[in-house]
PyMOL Python script that loads the backbone (N, CA, C, O; Angstrom):
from pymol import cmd

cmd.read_pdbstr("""\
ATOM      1  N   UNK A   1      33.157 134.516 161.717  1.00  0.00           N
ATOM      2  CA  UNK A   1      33.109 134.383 160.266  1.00  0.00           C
ATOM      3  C   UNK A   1      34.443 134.854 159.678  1.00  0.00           C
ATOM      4  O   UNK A   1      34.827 135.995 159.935  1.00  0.00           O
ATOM      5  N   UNK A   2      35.240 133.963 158.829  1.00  0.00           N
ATOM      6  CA  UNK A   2      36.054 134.458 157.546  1.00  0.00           C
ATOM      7  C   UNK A   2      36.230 135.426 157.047  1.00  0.00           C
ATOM      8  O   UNK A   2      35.207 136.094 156.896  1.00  0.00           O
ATOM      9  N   UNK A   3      37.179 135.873 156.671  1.00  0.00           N
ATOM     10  CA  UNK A   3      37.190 137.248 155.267  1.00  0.00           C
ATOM     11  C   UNK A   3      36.572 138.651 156.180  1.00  0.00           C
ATOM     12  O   UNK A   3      35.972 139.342 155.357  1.00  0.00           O
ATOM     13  N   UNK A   4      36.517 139.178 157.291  1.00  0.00           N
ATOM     14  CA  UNK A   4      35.826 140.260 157.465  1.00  0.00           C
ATOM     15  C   UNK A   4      37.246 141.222 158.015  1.00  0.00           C
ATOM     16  O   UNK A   4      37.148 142.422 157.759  1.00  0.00           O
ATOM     17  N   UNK A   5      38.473 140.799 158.706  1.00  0.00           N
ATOM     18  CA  UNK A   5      39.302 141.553 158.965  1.00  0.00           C
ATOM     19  C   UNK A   5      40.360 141.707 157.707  1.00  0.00           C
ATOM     20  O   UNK A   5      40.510 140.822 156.865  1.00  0.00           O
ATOM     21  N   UNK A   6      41.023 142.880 157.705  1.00  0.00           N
ATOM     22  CA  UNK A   6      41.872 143.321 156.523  1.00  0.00           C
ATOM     23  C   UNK A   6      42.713 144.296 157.644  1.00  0.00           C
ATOM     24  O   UNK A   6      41.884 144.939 158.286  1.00  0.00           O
ATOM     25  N   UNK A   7      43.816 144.536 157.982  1.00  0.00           N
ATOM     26  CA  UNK A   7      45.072 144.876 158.332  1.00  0.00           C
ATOM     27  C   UNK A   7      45.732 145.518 157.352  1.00  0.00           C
ATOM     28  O   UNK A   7      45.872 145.049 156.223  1.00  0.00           O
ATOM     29  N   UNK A   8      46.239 146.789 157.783  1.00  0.00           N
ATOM     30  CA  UNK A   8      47.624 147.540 157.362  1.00  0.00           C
ATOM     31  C   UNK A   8      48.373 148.287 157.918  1.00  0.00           C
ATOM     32  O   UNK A   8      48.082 149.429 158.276  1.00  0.00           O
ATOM     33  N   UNK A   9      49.541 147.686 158.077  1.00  0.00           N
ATOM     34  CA  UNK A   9      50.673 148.732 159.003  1.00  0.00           C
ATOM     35  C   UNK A   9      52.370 149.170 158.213  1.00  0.00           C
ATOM     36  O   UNK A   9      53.209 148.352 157.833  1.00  0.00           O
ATOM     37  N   UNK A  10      52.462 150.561 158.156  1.00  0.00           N
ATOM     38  CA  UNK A  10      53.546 150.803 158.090  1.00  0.00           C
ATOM     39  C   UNK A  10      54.389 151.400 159.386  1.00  0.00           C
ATOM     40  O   UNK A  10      54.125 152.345 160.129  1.00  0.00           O
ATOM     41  N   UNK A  11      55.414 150.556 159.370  1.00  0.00           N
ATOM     42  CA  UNK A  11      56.452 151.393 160.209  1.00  0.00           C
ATOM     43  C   UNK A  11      57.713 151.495 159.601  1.00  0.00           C
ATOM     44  O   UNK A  11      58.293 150.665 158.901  1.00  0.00           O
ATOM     45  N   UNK A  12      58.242 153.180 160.132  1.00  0.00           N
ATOM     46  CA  UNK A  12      59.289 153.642 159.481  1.00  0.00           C
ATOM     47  C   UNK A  12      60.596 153.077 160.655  1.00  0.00           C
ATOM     48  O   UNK A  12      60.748 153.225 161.868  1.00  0.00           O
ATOM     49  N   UNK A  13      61.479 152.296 159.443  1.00  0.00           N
ATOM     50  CA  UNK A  13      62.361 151.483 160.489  1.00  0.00           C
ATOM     51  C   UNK A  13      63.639 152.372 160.517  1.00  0.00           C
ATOM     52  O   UNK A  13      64.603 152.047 159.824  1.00  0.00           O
ATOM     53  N   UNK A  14      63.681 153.744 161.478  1.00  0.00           N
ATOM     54  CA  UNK A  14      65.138 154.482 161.674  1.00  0.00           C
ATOM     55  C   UNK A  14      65.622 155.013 159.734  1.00  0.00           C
ATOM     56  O   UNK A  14      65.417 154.503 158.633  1.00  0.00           O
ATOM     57  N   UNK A  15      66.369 156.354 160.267  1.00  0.00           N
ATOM     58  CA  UNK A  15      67.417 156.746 159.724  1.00  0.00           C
ATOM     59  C   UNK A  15      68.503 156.256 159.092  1.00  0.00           C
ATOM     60  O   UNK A  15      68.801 155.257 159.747  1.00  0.00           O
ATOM     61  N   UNK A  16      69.476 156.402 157.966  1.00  0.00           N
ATOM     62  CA  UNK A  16      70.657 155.831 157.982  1.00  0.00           C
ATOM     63  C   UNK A  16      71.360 156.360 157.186  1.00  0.00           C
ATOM     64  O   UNK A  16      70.745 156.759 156.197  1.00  0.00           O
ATOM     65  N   UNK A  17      72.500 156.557 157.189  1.00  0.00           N
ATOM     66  CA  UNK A  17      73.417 157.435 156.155  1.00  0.00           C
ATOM     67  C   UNK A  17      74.032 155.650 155.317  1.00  0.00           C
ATOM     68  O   UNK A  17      74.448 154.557 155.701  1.00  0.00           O
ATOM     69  N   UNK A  18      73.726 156.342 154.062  1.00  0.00           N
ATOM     70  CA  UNK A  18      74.116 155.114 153.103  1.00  0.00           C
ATOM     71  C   UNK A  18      75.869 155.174 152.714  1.00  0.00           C
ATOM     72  O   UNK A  18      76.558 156.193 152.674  1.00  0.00           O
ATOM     73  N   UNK A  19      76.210 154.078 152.514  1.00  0.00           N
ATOM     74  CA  UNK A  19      77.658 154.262 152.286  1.00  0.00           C
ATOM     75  C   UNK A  19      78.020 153.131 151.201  1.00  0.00           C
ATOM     76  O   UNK A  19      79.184 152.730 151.174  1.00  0.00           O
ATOM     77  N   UNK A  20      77.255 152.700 150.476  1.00  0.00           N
ATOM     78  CA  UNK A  20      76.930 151.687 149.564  1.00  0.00           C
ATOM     79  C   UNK A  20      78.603 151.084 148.785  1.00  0.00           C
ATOM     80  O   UNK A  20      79.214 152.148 148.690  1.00  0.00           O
ATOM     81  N   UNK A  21      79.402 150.141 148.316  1.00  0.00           N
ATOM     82  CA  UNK A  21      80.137 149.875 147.946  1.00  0.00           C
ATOM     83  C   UNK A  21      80.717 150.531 146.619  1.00  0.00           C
ATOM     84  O   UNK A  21      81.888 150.804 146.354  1.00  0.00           O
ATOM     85  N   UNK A  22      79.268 150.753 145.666  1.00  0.00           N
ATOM     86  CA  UNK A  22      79.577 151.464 144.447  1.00  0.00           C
ATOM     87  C   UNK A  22      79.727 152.844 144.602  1.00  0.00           C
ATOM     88  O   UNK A  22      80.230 153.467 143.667  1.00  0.00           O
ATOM     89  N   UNK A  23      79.230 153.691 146.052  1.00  0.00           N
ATOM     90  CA  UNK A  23      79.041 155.024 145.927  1.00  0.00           C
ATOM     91  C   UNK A  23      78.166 155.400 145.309  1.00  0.00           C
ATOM     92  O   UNK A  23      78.275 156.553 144.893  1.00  0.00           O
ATOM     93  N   UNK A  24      77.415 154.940 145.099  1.00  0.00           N
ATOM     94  CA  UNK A  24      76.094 155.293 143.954  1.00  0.00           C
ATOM     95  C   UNK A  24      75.115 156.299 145.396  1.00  0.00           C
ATOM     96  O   UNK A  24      74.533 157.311 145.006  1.00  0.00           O
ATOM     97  N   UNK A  25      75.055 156.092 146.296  1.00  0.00           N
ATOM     98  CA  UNK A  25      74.286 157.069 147.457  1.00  0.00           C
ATOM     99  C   UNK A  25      75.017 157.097 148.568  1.00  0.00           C
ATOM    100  O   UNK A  25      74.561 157.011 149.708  1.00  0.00           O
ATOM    101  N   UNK A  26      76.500 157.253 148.180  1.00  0.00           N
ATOM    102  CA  UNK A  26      77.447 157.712 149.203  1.00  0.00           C
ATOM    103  C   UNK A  26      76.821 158.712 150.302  1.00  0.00           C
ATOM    104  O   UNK A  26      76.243 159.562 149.625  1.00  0.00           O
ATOM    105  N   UNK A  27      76.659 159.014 151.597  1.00  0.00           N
ATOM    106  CA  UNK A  27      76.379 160.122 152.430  1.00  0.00           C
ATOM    107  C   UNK A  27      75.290 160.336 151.890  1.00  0.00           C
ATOM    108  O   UNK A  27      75.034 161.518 151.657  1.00  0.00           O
ATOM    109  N   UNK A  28      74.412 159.431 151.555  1.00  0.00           N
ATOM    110  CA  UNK A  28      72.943 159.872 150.771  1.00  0.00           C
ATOM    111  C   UNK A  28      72.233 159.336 152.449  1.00  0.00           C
ATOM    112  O   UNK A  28      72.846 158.488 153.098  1.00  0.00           O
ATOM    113  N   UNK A  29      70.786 160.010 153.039  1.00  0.00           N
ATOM    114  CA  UNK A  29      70.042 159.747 153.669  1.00  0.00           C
ATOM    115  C   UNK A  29      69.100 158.156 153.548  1.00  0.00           C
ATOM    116  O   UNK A  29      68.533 158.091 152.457  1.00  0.00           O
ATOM    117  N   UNK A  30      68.879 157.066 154.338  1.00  0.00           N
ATOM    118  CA  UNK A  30      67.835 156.242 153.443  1.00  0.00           C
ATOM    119  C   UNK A  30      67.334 156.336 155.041  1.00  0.00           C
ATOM    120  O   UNK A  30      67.924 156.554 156.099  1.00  0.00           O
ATOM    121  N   UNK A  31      65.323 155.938 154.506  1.00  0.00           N
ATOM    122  CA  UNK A  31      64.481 154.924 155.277  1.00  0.00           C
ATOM    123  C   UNK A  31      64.241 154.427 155.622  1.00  0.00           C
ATOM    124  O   UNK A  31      63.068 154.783 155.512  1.00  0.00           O
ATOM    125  N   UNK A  32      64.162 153.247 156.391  1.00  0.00           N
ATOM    126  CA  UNK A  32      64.059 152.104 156.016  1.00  0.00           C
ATOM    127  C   UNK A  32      62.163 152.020 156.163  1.00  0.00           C
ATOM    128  O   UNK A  32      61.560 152.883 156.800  1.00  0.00           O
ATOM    129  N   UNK A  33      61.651 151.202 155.674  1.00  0.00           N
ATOM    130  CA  UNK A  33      60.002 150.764 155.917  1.00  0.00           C
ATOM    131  C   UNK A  33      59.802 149.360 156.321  1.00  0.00           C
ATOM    132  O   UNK A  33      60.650 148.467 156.320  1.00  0.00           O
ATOM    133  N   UNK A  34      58.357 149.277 156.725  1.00  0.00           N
ATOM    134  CA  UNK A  34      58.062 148.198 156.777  1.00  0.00           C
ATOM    135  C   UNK A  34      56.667 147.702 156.395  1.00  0.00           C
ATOM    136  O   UNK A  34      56.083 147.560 157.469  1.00  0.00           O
ATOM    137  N   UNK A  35      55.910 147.396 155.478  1.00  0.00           N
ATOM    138  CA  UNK A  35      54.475 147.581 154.933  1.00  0.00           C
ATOM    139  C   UNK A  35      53.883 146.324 155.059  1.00  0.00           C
ATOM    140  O   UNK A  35      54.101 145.435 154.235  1.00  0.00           O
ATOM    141  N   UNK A  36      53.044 146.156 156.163  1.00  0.00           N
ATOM    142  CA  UNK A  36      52.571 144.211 156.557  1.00  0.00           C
ATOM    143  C   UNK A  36      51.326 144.820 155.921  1.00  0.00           C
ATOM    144  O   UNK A  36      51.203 146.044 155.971  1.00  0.00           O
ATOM    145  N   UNK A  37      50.357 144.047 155.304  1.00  0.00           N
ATOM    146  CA  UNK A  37      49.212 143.482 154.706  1.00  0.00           C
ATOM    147  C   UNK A  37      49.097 142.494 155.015  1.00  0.00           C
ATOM    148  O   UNK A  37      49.994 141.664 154.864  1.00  0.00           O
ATOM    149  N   UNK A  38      47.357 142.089 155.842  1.00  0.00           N
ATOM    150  CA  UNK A  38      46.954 140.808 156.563  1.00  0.00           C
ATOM    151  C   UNK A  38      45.307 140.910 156.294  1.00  0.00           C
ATOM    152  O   UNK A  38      44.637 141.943 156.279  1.00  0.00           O
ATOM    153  N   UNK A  39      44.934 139.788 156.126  1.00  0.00           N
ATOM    154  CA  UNK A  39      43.325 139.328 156.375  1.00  0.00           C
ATOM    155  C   UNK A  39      43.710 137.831 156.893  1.00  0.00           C
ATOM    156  O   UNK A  39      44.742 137.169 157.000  1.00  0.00           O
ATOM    157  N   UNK A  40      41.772 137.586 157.259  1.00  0.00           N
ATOM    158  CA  UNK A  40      41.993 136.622 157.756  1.00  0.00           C
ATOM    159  C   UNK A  40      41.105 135.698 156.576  1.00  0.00           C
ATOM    160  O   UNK A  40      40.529 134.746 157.102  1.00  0.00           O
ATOM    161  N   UNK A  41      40.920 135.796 155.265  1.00  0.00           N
ATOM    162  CA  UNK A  41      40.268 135.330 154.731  1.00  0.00           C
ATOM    163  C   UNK A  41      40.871 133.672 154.217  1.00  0.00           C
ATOM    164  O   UNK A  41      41.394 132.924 155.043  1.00  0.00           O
ATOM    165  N   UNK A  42      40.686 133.258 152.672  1.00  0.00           N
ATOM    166  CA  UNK A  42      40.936 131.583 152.867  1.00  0.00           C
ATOM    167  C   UNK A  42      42.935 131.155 152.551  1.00  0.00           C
ATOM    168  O   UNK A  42      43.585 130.111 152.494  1.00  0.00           O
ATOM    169  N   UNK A  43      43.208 132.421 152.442  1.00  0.00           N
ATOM    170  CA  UNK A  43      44.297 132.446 151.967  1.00  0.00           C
ATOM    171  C   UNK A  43      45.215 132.066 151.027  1.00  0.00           C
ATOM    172  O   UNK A  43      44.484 131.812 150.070  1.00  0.00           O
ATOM    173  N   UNK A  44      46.642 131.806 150.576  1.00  0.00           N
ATOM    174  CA  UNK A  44      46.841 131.428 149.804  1.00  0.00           C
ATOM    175  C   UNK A  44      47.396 129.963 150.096  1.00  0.00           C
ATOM    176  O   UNK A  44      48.314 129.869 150.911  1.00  0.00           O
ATOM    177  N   UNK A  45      46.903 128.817 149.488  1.00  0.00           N
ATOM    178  CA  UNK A  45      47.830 127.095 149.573  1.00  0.00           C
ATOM    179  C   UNK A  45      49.083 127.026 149.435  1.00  0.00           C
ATOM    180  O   UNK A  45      49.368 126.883 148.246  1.00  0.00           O
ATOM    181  N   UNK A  46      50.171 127.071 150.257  1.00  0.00           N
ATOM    182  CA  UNK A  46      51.103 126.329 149.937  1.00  0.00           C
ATOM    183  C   UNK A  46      51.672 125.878 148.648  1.00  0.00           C
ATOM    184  O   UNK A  46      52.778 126.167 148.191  1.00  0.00           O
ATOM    185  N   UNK A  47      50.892 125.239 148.206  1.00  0.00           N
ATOM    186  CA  UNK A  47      50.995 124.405 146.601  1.00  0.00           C
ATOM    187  C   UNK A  47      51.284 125.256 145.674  1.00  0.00           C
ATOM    188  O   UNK A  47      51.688 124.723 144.640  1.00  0.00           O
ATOM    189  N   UNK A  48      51.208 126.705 145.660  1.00  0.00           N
ATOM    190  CA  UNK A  48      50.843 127.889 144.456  1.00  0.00           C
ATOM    191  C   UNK A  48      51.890 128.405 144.479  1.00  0.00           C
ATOM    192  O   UNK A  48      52.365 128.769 145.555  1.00  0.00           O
ATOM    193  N   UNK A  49      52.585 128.593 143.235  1.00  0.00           N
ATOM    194  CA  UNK A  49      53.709 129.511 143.824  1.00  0.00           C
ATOM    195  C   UNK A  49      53.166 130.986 142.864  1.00  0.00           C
ATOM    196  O   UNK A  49      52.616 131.166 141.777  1.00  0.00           O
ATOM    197  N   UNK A  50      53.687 131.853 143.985  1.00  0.00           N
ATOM    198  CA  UNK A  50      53.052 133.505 143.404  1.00  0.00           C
ATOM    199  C   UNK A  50      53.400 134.069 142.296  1.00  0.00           C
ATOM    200  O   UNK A  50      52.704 134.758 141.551  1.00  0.00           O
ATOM    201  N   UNK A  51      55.198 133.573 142.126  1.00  0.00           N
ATOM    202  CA  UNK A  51      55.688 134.048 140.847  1.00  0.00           C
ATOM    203  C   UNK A  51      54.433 133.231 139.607  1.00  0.00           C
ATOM    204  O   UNK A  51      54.009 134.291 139.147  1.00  0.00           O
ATOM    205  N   UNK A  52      54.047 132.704 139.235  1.00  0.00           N
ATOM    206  CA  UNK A  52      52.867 131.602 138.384  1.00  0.00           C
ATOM    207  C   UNK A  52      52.265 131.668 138.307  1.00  0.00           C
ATOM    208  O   UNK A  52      51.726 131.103 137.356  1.00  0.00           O
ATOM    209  N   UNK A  53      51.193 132.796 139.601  1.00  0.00           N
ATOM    210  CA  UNK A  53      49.895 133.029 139.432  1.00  0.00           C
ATOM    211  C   UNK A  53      49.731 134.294 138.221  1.00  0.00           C
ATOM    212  O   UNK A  53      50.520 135.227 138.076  1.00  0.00           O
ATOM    213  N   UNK A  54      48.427 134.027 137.375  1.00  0.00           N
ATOM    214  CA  UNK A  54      48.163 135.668 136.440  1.00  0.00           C
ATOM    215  C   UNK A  54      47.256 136.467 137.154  1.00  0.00           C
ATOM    216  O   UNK A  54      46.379 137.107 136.572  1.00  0.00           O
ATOM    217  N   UNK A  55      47.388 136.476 138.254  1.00  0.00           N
ATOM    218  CA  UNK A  55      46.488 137.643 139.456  1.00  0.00           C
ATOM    219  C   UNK A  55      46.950 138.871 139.016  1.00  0.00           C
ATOM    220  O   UNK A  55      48.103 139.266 138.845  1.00  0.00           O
ATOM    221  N   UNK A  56      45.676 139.519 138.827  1.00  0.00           N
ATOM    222  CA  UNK A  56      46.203 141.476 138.463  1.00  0.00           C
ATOM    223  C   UNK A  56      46.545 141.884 139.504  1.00  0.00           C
ATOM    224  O   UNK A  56      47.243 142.898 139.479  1.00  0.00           O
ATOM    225  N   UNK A  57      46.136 141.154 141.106  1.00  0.00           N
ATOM    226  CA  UNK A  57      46.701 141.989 142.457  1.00  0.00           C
ATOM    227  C   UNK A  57      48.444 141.530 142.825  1.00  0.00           C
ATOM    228  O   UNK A  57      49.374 142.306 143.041  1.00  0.00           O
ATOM    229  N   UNK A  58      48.464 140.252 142.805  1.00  0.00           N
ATOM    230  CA  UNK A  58      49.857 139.425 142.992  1.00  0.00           C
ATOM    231  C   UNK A  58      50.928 140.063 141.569  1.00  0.00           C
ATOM    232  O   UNK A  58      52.146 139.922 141.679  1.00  0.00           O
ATOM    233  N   UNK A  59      50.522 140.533 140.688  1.00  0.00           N
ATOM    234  CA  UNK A  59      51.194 141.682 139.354  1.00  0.00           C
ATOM    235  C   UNK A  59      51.521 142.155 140.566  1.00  0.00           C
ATOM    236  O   UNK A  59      52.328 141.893 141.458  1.00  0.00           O
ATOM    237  N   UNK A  60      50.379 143.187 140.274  1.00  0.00           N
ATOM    238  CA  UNK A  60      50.666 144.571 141.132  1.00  0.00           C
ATOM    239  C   UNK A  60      52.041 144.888 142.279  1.00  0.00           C
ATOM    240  O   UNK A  60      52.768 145.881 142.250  1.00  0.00           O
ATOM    241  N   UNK A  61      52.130 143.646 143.321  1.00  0.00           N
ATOM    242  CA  UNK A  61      52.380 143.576 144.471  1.00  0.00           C
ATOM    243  C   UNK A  61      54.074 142.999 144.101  1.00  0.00           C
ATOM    244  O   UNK A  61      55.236 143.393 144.188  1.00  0.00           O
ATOM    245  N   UNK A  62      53.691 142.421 143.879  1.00  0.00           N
ATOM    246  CA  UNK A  62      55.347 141.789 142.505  1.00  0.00           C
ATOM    247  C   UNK A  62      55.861 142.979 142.098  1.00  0.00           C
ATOM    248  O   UNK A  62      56.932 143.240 142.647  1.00  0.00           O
ATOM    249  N   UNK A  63      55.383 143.965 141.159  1.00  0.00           N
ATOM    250  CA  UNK A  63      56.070 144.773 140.223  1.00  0.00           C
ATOM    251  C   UNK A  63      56.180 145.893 141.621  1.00  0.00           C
ATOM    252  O   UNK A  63      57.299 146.405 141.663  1.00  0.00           O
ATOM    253  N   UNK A  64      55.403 146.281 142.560  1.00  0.00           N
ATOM    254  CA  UNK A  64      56.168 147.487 143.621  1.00  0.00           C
ATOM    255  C   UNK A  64      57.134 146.901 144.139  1.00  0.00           C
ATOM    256  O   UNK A  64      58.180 147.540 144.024  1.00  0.00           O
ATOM    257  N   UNK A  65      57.250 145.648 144.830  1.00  0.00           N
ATOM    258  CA  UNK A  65      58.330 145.265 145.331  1.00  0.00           C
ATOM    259  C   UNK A  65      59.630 145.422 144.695  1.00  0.00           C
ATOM    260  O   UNK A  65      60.641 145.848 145.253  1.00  0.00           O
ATOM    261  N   UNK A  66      59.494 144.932 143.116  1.00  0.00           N
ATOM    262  CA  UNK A  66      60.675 145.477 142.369  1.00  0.00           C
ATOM    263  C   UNK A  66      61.136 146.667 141.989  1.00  0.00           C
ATOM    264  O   UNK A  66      62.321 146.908 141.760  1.00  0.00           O
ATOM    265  N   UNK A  67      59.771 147.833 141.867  1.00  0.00           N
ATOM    266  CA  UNK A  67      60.570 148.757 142.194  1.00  0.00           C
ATOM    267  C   UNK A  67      61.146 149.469 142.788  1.00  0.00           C
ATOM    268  O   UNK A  67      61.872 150.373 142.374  1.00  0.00           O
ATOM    269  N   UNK A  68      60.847 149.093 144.139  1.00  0.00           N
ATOM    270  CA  UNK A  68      61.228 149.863 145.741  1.00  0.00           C
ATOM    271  C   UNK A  68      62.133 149.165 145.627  1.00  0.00           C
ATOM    272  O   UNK A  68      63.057 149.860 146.049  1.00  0.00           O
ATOM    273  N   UNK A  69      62.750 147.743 145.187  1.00  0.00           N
ATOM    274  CA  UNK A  69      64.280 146.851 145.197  1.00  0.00           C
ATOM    275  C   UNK A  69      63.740 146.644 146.704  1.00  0.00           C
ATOM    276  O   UNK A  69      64.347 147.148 147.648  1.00  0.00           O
ATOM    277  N   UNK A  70      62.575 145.881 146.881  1.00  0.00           N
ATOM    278  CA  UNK A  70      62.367 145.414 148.596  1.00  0.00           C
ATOM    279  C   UNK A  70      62.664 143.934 148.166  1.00  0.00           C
ATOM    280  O   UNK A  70      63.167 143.343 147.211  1.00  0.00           O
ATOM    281  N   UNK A  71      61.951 143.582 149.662  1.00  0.00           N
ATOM    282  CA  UNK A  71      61.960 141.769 150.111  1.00  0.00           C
ATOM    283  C   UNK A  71      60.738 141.800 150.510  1.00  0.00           C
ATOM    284  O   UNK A  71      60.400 142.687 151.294  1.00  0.00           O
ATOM    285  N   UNK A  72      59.770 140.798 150.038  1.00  0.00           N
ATOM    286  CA  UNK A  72      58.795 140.027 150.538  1.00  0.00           C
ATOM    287  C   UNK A  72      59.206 138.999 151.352  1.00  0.00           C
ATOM    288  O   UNK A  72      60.302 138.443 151.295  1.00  0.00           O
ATOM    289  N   UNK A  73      58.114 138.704 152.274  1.00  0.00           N
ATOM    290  CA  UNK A  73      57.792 137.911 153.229  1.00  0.00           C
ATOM    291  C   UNK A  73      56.092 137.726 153.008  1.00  0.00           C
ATOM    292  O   UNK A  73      55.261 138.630 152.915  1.00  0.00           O
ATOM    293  N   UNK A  74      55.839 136.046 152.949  1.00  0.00           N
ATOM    294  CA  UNK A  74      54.868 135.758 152.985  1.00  0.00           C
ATOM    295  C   UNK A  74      54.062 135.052 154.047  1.00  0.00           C
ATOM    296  O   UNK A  74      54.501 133.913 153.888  1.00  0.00           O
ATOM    297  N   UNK A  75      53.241 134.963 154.955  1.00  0.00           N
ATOM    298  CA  UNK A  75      52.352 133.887 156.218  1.00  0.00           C
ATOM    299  C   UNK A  75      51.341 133.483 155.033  1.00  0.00           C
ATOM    300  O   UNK A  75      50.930 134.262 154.173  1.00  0.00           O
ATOM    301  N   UNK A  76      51.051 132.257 155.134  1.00  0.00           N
ATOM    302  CA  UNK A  76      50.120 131.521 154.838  1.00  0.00           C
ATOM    303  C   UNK A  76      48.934 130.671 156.258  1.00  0.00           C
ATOM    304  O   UNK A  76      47.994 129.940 155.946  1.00  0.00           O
ATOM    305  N   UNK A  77      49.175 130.895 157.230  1.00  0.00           N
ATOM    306  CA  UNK A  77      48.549 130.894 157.861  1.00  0.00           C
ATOM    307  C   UNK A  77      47.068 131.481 158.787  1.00  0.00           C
ATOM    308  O   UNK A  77      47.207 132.602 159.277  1.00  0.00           O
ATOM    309  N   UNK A  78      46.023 130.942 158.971  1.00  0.00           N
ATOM    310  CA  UNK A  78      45.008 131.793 159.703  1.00  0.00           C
ATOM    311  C   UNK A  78      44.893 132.838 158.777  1.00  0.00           C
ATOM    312  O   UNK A  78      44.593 133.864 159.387  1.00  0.00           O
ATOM    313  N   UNK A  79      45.015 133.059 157.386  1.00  0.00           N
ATOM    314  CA  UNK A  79      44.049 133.998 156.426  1.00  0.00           C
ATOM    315  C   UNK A  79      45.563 134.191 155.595  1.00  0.00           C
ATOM    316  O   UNK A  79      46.035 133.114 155.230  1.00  0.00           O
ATOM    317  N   UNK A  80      46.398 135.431 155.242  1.00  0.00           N
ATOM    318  CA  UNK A  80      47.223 135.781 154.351  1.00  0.00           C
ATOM    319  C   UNK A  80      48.121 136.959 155.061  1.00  0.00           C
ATOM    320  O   UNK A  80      47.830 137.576 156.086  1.00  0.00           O
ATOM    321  N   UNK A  81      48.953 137.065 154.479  1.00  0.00           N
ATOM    322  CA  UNK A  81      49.747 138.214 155.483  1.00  0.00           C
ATOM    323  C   UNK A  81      50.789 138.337 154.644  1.00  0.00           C
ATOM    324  O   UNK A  81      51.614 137.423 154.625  1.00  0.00           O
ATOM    325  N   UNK A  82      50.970 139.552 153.736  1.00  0.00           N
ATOM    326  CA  UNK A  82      52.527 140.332 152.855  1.00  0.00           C
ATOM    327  C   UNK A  82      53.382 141.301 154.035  1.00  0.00           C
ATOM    328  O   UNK A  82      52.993 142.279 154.674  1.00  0.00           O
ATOM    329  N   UNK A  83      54.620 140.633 154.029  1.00  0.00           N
ATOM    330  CA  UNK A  83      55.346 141.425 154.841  1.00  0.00           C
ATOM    331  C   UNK A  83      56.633 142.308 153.614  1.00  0.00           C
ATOM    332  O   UNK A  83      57.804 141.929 153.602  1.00  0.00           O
ATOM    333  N   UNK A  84      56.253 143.198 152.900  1.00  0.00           N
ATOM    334  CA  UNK A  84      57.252 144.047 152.176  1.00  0.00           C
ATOM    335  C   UNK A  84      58.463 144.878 153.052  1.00  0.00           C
ATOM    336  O   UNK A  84      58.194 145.576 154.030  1.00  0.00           O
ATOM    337  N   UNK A  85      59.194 144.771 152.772  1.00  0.00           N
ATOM    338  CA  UNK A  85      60.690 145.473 153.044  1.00  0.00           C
ATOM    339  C   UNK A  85      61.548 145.841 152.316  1.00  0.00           C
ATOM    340  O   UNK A  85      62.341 145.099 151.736  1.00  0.00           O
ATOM    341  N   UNK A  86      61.471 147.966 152.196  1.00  0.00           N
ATOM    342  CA  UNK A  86      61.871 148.488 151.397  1.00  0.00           C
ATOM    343  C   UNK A  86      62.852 149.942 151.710  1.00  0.00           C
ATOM    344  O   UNK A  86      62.364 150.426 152.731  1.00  0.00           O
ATOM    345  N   UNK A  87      63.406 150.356 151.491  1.00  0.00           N
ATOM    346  CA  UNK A  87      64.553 151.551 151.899  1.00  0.00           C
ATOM    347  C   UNK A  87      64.475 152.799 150.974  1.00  0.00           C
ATOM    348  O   UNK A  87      64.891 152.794 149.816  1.00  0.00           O
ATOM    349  N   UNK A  88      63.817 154.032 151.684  1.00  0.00           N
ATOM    350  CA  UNK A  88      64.059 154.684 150.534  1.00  0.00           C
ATOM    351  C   UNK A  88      65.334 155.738 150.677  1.00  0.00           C
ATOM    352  O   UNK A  88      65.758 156.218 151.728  1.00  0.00           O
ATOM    353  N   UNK A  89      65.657 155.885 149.799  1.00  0.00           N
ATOM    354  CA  UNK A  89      67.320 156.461 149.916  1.00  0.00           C
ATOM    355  C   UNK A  89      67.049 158.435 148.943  1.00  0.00           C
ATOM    356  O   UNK A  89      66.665 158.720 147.809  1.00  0.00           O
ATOM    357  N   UNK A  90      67.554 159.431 150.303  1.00  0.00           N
ATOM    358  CA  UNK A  90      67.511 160.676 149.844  1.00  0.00           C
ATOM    359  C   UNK A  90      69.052 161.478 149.493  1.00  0.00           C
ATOM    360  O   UNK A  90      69.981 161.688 150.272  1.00  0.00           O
ATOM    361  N   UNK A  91      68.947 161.793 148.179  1.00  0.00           N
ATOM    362  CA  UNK A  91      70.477 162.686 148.455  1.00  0.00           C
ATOM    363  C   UNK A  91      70.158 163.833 148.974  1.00  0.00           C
ATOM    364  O   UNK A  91      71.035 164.647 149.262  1.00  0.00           O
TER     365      UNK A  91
END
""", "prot")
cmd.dss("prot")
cmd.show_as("cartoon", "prot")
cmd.util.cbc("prot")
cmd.orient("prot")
């Protein structure tokens, strides 16, 4: 049956001393992450684009990505799957 698995994995991708062009986190520490979200439910069509949908969850998932300044990755296949990629940076 459909819709019964739901998946979540973070992995912390290494250390890194930032050295950024502006200096804005010169010798600052960053994170890197990696946050996959998966089911196997009916997923999303092809046809839809996410920026268009008024989903309060696809908001949600939109507005963290922008504020972590990550990258999405989307599977549309065999149910749904968000692959977020985000860095967090320590002075």
């Amino acid at each position: 049956m459909m819709g019964e698995f739901i998946s979540i994995f973070l992995e912390k991708n290494g250390d890194s001393i930032s050295n950024r062009e502006d200096g804005k986190y010169e010798g600052c520490k960053s994170k890197g992450f990696i946050l996959k979200v998966a089911d196997d439910g009916i997923g999303i069509p092809e046809s839809i684009n996410l920026e268009d949908l008024n989903s309060l969850g696809i908001q949600l998932v939109t507005t963290l990505i922008d504020q972590l300044d990550g990258k999405l990755e989307l599977k549309r296949n065999q149910g749904l799957e968000f692959t977020i990629k985000f860095t967090v940076t320590k002075k």
